[in-house]
C-alpha positions as CSV (number, residue, x, y, z in Angstrom):
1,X,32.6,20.2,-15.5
2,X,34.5,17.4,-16.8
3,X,32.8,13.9,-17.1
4,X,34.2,10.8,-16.9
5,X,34.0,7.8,-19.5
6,X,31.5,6.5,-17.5
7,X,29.4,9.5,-16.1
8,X,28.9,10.1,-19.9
9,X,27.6,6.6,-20.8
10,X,25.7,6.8,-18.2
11,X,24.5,10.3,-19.1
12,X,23.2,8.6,-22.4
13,X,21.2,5.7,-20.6
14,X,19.6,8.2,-19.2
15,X,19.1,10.2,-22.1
16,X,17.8,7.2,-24.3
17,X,15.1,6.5,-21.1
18,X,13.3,9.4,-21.3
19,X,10.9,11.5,-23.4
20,X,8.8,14.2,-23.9
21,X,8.0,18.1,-24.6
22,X,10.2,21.1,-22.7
23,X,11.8,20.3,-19.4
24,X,9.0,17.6,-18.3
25,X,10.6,14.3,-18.8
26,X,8.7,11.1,-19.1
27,X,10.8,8.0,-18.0
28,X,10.1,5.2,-20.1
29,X,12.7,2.9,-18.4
30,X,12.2,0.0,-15.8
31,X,10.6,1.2,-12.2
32,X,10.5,0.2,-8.5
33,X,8.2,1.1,-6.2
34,X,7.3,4.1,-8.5
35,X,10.4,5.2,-9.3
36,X,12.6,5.1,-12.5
37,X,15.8,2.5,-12.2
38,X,19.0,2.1,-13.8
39,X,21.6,-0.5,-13.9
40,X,25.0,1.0,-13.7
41,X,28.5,-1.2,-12.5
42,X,26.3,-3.8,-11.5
43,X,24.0,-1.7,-8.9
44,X,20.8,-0.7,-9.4
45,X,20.0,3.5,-9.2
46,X,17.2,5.1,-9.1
47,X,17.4,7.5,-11.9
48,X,16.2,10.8,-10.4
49,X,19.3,11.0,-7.8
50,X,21.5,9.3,-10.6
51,X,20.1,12.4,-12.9
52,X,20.8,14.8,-10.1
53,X,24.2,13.7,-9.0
54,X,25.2,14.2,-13.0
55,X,23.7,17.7,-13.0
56,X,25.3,19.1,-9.8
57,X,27.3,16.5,-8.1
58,X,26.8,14.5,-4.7
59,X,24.1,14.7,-3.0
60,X,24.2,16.5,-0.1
61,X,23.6,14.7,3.5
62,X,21.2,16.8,5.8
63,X,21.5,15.3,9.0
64,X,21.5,12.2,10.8
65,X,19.0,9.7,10.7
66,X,17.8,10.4,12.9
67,X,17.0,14.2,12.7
68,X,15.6,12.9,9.0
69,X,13.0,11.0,11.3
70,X,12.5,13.3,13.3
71,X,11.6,16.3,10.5
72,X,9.5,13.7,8.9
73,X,7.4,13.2,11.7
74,X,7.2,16.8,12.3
75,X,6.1,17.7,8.9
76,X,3.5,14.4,9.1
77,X,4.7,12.2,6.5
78,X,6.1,9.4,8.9
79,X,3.4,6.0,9.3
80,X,3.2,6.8,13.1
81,X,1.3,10.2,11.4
82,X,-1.1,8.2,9.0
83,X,-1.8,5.1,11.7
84,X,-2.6,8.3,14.4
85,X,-5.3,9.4,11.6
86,X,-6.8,5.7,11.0
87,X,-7.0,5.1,15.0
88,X,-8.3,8.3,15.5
89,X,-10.9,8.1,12.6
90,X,-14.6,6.9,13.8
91,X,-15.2,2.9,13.4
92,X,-18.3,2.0,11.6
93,X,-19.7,-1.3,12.3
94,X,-22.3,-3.6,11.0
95,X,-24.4,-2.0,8.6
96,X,-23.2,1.0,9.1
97,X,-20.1,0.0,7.5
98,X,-20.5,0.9,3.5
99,X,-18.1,-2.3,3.0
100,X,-20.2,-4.8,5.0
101,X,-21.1,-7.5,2.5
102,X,-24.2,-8.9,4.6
103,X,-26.8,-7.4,7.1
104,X,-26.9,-8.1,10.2
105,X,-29.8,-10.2,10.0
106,X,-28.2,-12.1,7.2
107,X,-25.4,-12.6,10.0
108,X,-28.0,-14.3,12.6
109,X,-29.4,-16.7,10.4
110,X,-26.1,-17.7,9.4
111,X,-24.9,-18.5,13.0
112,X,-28.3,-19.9,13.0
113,X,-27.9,-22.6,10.5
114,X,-23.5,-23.4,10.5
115,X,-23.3,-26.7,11.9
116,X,-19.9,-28.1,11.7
117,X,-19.8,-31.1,9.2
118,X,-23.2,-30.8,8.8
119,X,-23.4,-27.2,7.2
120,X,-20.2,-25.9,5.8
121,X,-19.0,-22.1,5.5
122,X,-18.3,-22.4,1.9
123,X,-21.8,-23.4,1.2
124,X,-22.9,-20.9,2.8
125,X,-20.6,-18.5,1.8
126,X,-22.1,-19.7,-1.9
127,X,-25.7,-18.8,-0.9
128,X,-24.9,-15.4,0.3
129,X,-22.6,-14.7,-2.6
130,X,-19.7,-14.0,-0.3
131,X,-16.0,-15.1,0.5
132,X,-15.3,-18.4,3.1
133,X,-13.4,-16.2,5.5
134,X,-16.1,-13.6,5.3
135,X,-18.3,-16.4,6.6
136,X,-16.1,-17.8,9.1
137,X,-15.3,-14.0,10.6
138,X,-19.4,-13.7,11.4
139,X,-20.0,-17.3,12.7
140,X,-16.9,-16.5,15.4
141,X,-17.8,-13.1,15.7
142,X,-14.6,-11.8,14.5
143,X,-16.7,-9.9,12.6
144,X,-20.5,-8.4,13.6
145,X,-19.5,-9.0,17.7
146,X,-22.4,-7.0,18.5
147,X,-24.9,-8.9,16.6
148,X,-26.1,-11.9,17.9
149,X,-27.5,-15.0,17.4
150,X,-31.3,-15.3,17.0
151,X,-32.0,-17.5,19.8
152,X,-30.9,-14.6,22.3
C-alpha cells in the first residue's frame, strides 16, 4: 500500500506516542475520556481508529444508527441496561444504608433542635461532623422520610 505524505507523518506521530514490549502498545500521548488523541489537519482523532484506518483502510460502517442502538441494547451495554439494574436493585434506607453518615436517632434530635435563625444547619452540621446539605436533606426529610421527629 502506498501512503501519502501525510498518512506517513501521521504514521510517525503515532509512532513517537507510543511505547512498550511486543505488540502491546502503551500510548503516552494526550487522552479524552480514556482514549489516546491526535491532532491531525486541525481535527482531533482518536488514535486507535486513526491507527486502524493506517493499517487497513476505512473503517467499515455496520449499520444504521439506529440498528447500532439497537445491538447495543441487545447485548446490554446501552444506559437504559445499567439504570434497569440500579431501579431494579433493592433500596436501603436509614441505617441500613452502609453510606448513611448519621443514625436515625442522630436525625430526630436534629429536627428536634433546627430552629431557623435561631439554630443553623451548618452548626449543626459542625457538631455532627457532616456536610450542610446532608443536614438540610434530614431536617426536610429529603433524606430519613421514615424517621420522625421525637415529639411523635
Amino acid at each position: 500500500m502506498r501512503r501519502t505524505a501525510a498518512a506517513s507523518s501521521l504514521a510517525g506521530l503515532l509512532a513517537r506516542t507510543v511505547s512498550g514490549p511486543g505488540s502491546c502498545l502503551l500510548w503516552q500521548g494526550s487522552r479524552a475520556r480514556g482514549y489516546g488523541n491526535v491532532r491531525f489537519r486541525s481535527q482531533t482523532c482518536y488514535a486507535h481508529r486513526v491507527a486502524y484506518q493506517l493499517a487497513l483502510g476505512p473503517i467499515p460502517v455496520l449499520g444504521t444508527a439506529a440498528e447500532n442502538a439497537q445491538d447495543m441494547e441487545r447485548k446490554g451495554r446501552g444506559t437504559r441496561s445499567i439504570l434497569s439494574l440500579t431501579q431494579s436493585a433493592p433500596r436501603l434506607h436509614g441505617e441500613a444504608n452502609p453510606q448513611a453518615k448519621l443514625t436515625a436517632e442522630q436525625v430526630r434530635a436534629i429536627r428536634e433542635r433546627y430552629v431557623p435563625r435561631l439554630v443553623s444547619m451548618k452548626s449543626l452540621a459542625d457538631e455532627y461532623g457532616v456536610n450542610a446539605t446532608t443536614i438540610f436533606y434530614a431536617v426536610h426529610q429529603v433524606t430519613w422520610s421514615s424517621t420522625g421527629r421525637l415529639d411523635g
